[in-house]
C-alpha positions as CSV (number, residue, x, y, z in Angstrom):
1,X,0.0,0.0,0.0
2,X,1.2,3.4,-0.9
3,X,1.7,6.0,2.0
4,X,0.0,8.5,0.3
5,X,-3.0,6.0,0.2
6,X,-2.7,6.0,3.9
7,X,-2.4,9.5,4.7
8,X,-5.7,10.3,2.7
9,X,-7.4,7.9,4.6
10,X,-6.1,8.7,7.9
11,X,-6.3,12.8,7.8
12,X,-10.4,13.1,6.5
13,X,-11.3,10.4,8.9
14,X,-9.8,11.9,12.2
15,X,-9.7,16.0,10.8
16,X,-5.8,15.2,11.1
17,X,-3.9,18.8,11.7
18,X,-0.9,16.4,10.2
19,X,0.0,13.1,9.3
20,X,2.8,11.7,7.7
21,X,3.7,8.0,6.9
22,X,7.1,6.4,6.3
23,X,7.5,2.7,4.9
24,X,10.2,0.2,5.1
25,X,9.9,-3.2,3.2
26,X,6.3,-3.9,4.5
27,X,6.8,-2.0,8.2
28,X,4.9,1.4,8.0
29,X,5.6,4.2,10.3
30,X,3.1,7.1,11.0
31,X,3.0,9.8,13.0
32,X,-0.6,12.0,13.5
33,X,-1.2,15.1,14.7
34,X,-4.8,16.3,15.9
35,X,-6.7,17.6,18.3
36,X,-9.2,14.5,18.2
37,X,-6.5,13.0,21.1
38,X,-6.6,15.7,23.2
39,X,-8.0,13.8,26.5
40,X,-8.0,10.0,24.8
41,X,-6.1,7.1,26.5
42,X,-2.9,6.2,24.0
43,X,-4.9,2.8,23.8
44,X,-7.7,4.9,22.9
45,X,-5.5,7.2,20.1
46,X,-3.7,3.7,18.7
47,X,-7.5,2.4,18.0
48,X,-8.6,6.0,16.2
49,X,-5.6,5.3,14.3
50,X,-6.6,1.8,13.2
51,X,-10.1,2.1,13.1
52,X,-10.3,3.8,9.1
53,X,-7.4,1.6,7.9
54,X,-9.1,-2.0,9.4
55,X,-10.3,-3.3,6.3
56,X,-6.7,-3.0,4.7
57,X,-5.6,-4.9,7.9
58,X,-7.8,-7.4,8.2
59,X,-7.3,-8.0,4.2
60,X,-3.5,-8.1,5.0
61,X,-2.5,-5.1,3.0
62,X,-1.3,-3.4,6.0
63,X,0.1,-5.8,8.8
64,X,3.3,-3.8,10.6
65,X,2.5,-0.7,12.1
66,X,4.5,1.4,14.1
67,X,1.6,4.8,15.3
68,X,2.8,8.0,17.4
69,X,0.2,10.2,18.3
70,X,0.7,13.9,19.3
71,X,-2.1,16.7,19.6
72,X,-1.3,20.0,18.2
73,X,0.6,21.3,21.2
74,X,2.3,18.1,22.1
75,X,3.7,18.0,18.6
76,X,5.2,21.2,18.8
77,X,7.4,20.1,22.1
78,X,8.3,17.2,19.8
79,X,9.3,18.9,17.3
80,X,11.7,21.5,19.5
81,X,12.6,18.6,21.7
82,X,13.4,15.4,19.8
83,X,13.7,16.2,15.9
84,X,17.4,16.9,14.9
């Protein structure tokens, strides 16, 4: 599956602020950005995560994904605090 593919399902489906996905071999790596996890449990921001893209896991399209979750603010620390 193509990133891209993943992204557009990801950022409509959760009003994504940003989103961006990575791939190596068949391991994808995304990282979203939204206010939508402001308050949720990270089990609960994981599930958001994988709720739009199930049917492309259960088919076994997707199978190896790696998810950080940051709202708005808390990507901004990141971004000062742990990007080079």
């Amino acid at each position: 599956m193509d990133t891209k593919e993943i992204e557009q399902l990801l950022q409509p489906a959760l009003n994504l602020t940003e989103v961006y996905v990575t791939a190596e071999g068949t391991h994808y790596k995304i990282v979203a950005v939204g206010e939508c996890f402001d308050g949720m449990s990270k089990i609960k921001q994981q599930q958001a995560i994988y709720a739009p893209l199930m049917d492309r896991i259960t088919s076994g399209e997707l199978h190896a994904l790696s998810i950080k979750t940051f709202t708005p603010e808390q990507w901004q620390r990141e971004k000062i605090f742990n990007m080079p």
